[in-house]
N, C-alpha and C positions, 0 to 999 in steps of 0.2 A: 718636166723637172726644171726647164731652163727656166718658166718663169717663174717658180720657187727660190730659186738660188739667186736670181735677179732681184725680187722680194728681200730676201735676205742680207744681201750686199746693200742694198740701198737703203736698208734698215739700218745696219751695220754703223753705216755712213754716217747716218741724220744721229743716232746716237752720242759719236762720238762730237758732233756740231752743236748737242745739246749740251755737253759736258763743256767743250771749250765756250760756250756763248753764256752758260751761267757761273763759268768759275768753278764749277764744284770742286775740283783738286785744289782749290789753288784759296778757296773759303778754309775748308777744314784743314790743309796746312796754318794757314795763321794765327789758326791755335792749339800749335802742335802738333798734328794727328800726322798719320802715315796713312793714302787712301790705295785700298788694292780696289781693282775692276774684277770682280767674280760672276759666274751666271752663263747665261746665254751669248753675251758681249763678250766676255775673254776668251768663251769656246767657238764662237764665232758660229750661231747656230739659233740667232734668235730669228724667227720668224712673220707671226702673225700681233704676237703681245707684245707690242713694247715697251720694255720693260731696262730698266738700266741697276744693275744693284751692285754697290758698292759698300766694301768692310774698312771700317776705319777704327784704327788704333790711336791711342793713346799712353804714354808713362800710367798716367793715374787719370781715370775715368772723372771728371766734374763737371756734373749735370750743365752748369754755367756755362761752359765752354761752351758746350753743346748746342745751348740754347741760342750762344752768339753766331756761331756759325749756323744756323739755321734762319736769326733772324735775316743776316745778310743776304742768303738764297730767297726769303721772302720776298724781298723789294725786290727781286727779278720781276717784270711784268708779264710774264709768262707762264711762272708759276699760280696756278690756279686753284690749287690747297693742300694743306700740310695736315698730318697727324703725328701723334708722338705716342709711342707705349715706353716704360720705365720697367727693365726685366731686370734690374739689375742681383736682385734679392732671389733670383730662381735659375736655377739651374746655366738658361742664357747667358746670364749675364753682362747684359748690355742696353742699349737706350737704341730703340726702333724708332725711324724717321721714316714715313713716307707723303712723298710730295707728288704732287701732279702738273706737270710741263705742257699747258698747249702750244706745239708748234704751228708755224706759217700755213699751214694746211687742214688747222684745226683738230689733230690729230692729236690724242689727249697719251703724254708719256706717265710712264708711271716709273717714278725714282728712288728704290731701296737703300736705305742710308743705314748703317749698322753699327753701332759706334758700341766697340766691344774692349770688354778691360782684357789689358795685356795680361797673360798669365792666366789667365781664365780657360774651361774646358774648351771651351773653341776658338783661341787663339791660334789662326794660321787652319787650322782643321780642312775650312773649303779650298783655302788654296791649294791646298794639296793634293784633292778632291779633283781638282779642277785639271791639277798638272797630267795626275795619272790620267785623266780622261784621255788628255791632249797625246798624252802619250801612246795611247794605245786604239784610240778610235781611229777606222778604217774610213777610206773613203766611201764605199759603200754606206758603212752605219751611218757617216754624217747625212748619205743622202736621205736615208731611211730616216732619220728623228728631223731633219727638218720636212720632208714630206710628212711625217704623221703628224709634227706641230699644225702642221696645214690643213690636214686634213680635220684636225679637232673641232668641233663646235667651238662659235665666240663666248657659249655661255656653259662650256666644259672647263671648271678649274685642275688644269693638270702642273705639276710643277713639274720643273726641266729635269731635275735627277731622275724622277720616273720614267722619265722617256728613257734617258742617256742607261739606266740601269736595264730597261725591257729589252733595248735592242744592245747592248754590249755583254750584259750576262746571262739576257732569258733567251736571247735570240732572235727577238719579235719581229714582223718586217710586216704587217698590217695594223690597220687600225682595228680589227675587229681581235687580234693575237695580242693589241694593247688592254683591251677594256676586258679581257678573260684573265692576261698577267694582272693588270692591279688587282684584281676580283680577287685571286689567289693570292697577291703578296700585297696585302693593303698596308697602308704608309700612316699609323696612329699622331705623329706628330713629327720633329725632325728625321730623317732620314739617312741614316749612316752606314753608308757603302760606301766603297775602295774598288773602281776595278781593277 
């Protein structure tokens, strides 16, 4: 377990060196936006994927904006490519950004940018999400959901709520007591638990 949690910590780390070395709070502040840290990084649990994903608000959603704070994280030279989805017209409601960060070690990041209208159905939603977690995960269960992130194949998409939901409300504490829970409580698209 120690070299897990050593994995984690120093993930942890590079994360946060990726955020201060491209700006990102500090891009999509200067047009406007509010950036929360949500995910794996705020719960302090990311492992194997990494993965940095950030919710960004806005007064009034303009694709524009958007576009500029993005172009700006482009001429980073680190960033190695961007994608864009437009959900604004569907239930989401918001403009999906993701970017790819190679660091010093060739170690490819992968950066969830979420840029969601205020007043919208998931406005604030994960943060909250995030808080209960915080609030109520054991130090056991922390060991347990980063051991199982570990333990996952590199070519198993599993996303972090599944884990945080298997072992805080299902009880899970294997990997083989992960792949029978999702089997039973499979996950059709977002994901809305509260523990």
């Amino acid at each position: 377990m120690k070299e897990i949690l050593e994995l984690s910590e120093r993930n942890r780390q590079r994360a946060w060196e990726i955020i201060r070395d491209t700006d990102l709070i500090g891009i999509w502040e200067s047009v406007g936006a509010t950036v929360n840290i949500v995910g794996s990084l705020k719960l302090n649990l990311m492992v194997k994927h990494c993965d940095i994903d950030m919710h960004i608000y806005t007064d009034s959603l303009r694709v524009s904006d958007s576009f500029a704070a993005i172009a700006r994280l482009a001429e980073h030279p680190s960033i190695r490519r961007i994608e864009y989805a437009n959900l604004l017209n569907v239930e989401d409601a918001c403009l999906e950004w993701h970017a790819w960060y190679e660091d010093l070690d060739g170690k490819m990041w992968h950066i969830d940018m979420i840029h969601i209208v205020k007043g919208s159905r998931y406005d604030g939603y994960f943060e909250v999400v995030s808080d209960r977690i915080l609030a109520v995960l054991t130090e056991e269960q922390r060991n347990t959901i980063l051991r199982l992130k570990f333990e996952t194949p590199d070519n198993e998409k599993i996303m972090g709520i599944e884990y945080y939901r298997a072992v805080i409300t299902g009880g899970v504490r294997s990997y083989d007591e992960l792949l029978r829970y999702r089997h039973e409580n499979p996950v059709p698209g977002i994901l809305e638990w509260m523990p």
